[in-house]
C-alpha positions as CSV (number, residue, x, y, z in Angstrom):
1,X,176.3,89.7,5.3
2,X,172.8,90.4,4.1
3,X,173.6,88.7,0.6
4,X,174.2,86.0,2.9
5,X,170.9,85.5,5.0
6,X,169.2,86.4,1.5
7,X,170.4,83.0,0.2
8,X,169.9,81.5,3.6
9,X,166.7,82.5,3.4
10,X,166.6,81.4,0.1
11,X,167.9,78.1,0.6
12,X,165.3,77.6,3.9
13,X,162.3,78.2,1.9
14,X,162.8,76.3,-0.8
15,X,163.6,72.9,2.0
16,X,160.8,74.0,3.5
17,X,158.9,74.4,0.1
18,X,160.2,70.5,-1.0
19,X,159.0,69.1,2.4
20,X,155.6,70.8,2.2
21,X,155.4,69.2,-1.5
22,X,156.9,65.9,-0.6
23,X,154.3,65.3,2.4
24,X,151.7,65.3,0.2
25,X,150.5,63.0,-3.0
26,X,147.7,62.2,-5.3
27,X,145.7,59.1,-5.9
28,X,143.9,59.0,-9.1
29,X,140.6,57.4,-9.6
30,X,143.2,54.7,-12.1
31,X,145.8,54.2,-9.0
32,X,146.2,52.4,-5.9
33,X,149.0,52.7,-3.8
34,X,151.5,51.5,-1.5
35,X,153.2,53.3,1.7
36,X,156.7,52.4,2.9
37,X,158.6,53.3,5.9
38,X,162.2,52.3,5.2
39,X,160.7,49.8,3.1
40,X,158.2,48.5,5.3
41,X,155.0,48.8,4.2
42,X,152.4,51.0,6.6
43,X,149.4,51.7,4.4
44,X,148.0,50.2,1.4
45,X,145.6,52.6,-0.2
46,X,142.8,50.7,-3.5
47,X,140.7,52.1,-5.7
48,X,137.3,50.9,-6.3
49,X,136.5,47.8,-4.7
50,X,133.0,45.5,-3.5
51,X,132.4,45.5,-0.1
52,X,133.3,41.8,-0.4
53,X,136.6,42.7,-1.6
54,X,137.5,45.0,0.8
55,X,136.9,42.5,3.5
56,X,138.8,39.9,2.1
57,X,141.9,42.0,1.6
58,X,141.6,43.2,4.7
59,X,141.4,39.9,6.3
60,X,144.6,38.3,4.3
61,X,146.5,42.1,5.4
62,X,145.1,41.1,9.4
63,X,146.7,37.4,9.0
64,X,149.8,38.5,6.3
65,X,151.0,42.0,7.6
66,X,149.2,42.9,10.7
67,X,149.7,46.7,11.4
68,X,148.9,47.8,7.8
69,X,146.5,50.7,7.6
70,X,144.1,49.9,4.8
71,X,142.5,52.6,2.5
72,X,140.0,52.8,0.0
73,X,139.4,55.9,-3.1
74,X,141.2,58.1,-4.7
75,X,142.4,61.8,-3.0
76,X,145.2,63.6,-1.4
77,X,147.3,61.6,1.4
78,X,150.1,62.5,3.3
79,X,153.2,61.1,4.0
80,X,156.5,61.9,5.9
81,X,159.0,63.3,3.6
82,X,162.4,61.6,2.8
83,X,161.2,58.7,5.2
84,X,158.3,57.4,3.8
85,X,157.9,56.4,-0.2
86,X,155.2,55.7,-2.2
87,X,154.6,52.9,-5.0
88,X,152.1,53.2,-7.1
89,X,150.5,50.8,-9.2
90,X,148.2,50.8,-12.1
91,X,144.4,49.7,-11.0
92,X,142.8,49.9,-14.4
93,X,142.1,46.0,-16.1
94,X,145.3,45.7,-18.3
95,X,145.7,43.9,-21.2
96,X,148.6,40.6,-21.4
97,X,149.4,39.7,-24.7
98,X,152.3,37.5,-25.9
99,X,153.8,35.9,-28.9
100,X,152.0,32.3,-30.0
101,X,153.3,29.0,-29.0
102,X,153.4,25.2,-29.6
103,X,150.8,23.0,-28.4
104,X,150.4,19.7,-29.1
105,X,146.7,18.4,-28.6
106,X,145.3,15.0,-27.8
107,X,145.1,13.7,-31.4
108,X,148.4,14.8,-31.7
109,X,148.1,17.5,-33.9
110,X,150.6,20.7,-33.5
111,X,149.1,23.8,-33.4
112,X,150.0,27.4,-32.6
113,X,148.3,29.2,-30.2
114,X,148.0,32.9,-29.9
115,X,146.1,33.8,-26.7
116,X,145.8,37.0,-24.7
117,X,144.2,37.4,-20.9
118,X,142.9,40.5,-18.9
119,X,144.3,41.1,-15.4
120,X,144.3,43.7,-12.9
121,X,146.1,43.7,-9.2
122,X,143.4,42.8,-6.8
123,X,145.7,43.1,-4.0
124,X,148.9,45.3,-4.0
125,X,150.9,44.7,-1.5
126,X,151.2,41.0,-1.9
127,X,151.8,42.2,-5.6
128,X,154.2,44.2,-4.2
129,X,156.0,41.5,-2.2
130,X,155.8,38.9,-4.9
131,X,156.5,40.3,-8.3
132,X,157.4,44.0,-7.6
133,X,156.6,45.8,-11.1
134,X,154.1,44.9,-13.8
135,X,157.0,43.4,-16.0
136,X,157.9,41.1,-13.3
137,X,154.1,40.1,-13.3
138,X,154.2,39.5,-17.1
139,X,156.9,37.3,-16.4
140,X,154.7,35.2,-14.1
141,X,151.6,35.2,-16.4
142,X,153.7,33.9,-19.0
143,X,154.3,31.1,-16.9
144,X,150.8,30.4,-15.7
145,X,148.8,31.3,-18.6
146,X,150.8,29.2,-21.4
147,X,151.6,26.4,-19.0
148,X,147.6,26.0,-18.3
149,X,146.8,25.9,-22.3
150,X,149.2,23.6,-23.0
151,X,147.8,21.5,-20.1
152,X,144.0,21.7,-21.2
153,X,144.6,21.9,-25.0
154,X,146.9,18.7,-24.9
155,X,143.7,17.0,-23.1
156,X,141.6,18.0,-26.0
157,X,141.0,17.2,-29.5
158,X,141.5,19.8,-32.5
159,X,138.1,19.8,-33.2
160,X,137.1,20.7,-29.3
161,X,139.6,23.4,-29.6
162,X,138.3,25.3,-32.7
163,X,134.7,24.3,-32.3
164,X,131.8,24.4,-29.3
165,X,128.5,23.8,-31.3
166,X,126.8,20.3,-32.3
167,X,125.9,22.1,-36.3
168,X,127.3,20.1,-39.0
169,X,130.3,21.3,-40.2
170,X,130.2,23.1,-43.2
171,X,128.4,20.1,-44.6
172,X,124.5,22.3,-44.7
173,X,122.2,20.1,-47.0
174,X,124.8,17.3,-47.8
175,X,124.2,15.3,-45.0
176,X,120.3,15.1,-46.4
177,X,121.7,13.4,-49.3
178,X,123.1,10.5,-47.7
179,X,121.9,7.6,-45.8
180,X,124.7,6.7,-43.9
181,X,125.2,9.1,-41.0
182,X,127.6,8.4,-37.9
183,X,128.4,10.2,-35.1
184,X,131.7,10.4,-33.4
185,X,133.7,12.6,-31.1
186,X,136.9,13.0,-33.5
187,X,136.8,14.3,-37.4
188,X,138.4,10.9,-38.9
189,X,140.1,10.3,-41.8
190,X,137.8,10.0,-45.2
191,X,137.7,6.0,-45.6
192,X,138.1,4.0,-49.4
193,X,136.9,0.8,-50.3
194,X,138.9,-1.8,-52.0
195,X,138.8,0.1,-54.9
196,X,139.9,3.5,-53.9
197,X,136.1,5.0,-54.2
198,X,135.3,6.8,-51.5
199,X,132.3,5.6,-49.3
200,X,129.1,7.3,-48.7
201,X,129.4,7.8,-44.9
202,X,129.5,11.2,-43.6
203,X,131.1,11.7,-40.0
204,X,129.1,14.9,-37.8
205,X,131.4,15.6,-34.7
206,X,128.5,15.8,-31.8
207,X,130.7,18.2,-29.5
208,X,130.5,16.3,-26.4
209,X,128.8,18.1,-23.1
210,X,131.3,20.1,-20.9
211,X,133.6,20.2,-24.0
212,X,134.4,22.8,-26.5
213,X,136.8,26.0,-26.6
214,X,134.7,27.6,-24.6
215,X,134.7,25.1,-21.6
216,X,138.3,24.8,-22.4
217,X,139.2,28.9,-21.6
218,X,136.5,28.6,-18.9
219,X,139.1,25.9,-17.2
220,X,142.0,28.0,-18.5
221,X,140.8,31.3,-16.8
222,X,139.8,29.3,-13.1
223,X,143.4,27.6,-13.0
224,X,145.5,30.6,-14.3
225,X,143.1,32.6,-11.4
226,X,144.0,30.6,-8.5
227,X,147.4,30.2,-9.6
228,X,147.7,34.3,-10.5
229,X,146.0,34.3,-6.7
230,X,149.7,34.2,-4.8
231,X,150.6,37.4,-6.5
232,X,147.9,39.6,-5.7
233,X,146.6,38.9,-9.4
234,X,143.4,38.8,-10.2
235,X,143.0,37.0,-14.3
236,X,139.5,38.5,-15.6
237,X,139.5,36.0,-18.4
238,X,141.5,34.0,-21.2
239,X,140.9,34.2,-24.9
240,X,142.4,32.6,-28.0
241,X,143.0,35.0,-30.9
242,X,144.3,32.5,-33.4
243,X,145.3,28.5,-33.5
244,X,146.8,28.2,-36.7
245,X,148.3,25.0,-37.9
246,X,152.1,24.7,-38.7
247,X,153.0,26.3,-41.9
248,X,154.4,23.2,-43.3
249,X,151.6,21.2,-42.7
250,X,148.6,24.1,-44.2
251,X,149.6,23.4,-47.5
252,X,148.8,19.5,-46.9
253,X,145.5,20.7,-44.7
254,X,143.9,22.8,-48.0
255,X,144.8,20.3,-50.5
256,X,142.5,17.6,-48.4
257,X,139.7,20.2,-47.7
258,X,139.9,20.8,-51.8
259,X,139.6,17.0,-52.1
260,X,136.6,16.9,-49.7
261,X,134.5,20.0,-51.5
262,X,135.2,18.3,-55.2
263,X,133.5,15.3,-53.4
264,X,131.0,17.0,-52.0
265,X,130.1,19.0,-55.4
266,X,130.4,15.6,-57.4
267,X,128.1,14.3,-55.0
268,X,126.0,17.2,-55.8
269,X,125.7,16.5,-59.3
270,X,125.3,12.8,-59.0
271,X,122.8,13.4,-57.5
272,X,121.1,15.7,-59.5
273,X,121.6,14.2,-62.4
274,X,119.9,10.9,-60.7
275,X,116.9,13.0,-59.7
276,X,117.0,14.1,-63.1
277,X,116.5,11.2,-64.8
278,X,114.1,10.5,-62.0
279,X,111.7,13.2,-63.1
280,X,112.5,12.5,-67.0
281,X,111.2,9.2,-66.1
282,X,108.0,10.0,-64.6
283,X,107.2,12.6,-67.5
284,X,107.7,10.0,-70.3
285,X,105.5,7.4,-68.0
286,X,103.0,10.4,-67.8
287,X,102.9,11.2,-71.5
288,X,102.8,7.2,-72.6
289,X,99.6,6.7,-70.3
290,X,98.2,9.9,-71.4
291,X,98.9,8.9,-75.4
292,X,97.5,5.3,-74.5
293,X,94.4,6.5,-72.7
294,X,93.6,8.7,-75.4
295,X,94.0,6.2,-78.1
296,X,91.7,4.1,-75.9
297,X,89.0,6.6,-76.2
298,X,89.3,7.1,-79.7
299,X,89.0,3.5,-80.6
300,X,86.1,3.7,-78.2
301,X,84.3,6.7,-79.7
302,X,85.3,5.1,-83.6
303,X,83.6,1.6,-82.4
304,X,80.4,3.5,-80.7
305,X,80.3,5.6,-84.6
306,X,80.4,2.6,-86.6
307,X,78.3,0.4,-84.8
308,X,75.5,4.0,-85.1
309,X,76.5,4.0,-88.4
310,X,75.7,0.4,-89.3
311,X,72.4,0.6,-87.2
312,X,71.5,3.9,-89.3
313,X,72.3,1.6,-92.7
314,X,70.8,-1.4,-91.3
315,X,67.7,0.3,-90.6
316,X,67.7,2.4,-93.9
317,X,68.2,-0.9,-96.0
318,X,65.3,-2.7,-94.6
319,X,63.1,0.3,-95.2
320,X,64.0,0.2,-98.4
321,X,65.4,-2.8,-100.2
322,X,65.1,-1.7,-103.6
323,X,67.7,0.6,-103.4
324,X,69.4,-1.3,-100.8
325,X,70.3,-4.1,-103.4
326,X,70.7,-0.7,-106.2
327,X,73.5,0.4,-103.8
328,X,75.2,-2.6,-103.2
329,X,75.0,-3.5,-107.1
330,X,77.2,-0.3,-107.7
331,X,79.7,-0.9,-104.7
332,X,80.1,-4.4,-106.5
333,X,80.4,-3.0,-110.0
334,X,82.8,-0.9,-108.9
335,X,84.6,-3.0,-106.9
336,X,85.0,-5.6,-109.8
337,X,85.6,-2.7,-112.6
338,X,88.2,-1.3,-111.0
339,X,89.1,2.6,-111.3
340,X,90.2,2.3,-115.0
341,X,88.1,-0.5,-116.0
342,X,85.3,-0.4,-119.0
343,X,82.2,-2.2,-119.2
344,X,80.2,-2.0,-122.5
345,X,76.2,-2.7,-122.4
346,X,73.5,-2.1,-124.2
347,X,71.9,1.5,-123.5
348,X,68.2,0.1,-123.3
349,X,69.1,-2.5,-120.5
350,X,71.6,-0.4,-118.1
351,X,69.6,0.0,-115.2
352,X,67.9,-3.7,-115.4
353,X,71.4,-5.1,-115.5
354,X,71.9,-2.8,-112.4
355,X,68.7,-3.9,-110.3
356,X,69.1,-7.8,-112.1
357,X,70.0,-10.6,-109.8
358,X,73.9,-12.2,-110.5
359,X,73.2,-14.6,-113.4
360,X,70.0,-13.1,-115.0
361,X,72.1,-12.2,-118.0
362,X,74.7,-14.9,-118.6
């Protein structure tokens, strides 16, 4: 009989001991939770929210589920045991993150996307009533999020979807080089002439205002928000990881941007060899009117020394004609004798046969 009580007793307690532990329960600073009464909900308890916030839910709770207790930071709450359950639900910004797509843009090129979003559950008990768990709220961002990018992205061209500067692209000093510079909002095709030369006109893709990937997620993020909205979802923002191009068509893709940089570095040297003959040019003009004006000044200087010299002579001669005409007698003889010529005189008459007229002796 006593065995008996003791496990009456026994049995008691520990009821007693699970109700005590069942009335109670924790809300971490990372949870918010839901209250239900036979699966009504009673109480909604968030974590940290703006005053602006709390208002707001509190006003959709007044219009949505009137009798709802609202609460707000994390502690120990009550509950009734076995009667009253509690759901709890993550209030940290979580991370959604799914395998790329197809998109097809507006200058029908296919692309995959891999994007990824940040979420957290603004307000749990219409998260509660719409989705449930966080995998059923997966399921609906899957919807939302992909269904917006496809939406925007097939509005937009490539370009607009990898790019969101006006900077050249990848062109730097090229575009100094040539002449004929056009502006468009699309990256077209290279264009040939007639006879399959490429021509000089070089393309820049001026991004366009309220247009780029950044504008794009911005418009992303606002639709997937108000659409996330009728869950209790709030979408912190979109992001694209990676838009790749179809693996059959990269090889195609890298073969063209080869092509382009081999034109680009041919242009390079063409025209570097052009400016080198330019500046081979300008030396050889530089050296021919150097060599031209220096021959000019020595024919100058020579004409000024021989017309000094002849003065010099001229005045010498009339000073003294004597040996003027003695001088020019010798230049003569010598000029007629030659350098292996002979004359043969007499010994007493050499030097008046040297000052003697022409003809004094014939």
């Amino acid at each position: 009989m006593k065995r008996l009580k003791r496990i009456l007793y026994a049995m008691v307690f520990i009821f007693a001991l699970l109700v005590v532990l069942g009335a109670f329960f924790t809300v971490s600073e990372t949870e918010q939770a839901v209250i239900l009464q036979l699966g009504e909900p009673i109480r909604v308890i968030v974590g940290d929210r703006t005053p602006e916030e709390m208002a707001e839910l509190q006003a959709w709770i007044e219009a949505n589920a009137p009798g709802v207790a609202l609460s707000q930071g994390a502690g120990l709450y009550f509950k009734i045991p076995f009667l009253q359950q509690v759901r709890v639900f993550d209030d940290r910004i979580m991370e959604y993150d799914d395998p790329p797509a197809d998109v097809v843009t507006r200058d029908k090129k296919h692309i995959k996307v891999d994007c990824y979003a940040r979420w957290r559950i603004q307000n749990p008990l219409l998260f509660l009533m719409s989705v449930r768990t966080e995998t059923g709220a997966i399921s609906r961002l899957d919807d939302i999020i992909y269904s917006t990018i496809r939406q925007e992205l097939g509005k937009s061209n490539l370009i607009q979807i990898v790019r969101s500067t006006n900077d050249p692209i990848g062109l730097g000093d090229y575009v100094r080089l040539v002449n004929n510079v056009a502006y468009s909002d699309t990256l077209e095709d290279i264009e040939m002439d007639e006879s399959g030369e490429i021509q000089e006109t070089i393309r820049l893709v001026r991004m366009p205002a309220g247009q780029g990937r950044i504008s794009i997620l911005e418009r992303v993020a606002d639709t997937s928000r108000r659409m996330a909205a009728d869950y209790g979802i709030w979408i912190i923002d979109v992001r694209i990881k990676r838009a790749d191009l179809p693996e059959e068509n990269q090889e195609a893709v890298f073969s063209r941007m080869q092509a382009e940089r081999n034109r680009i570095s041919n242009r390079y040297r063409a025209e570097g060899r052009r400016m080198s003959d330019v500046i081979i040019a300008d030396t050889d003009l530089q050296v021919d009117s150097i060599r031209a004006g220096a021959s000019m000044n020595a024919l100058t200087i020579r004409g000024r020394a021989d017309s000094t010299a002849a003065a010099i002579y001229a005045e010498a001669y009339s000073t003294y004609p004597d040996f003027y005409g003695f001088t020019r007698s010798l230049e003569t003889l010598e000029k007629a004798m030659g350098s292996s010529g002979r004359i043969v005189v007499g010994t007493d008459g050499i030097f008046e046969y040297l000052v003697s007229r022409p003809g004094d002796f014939l």
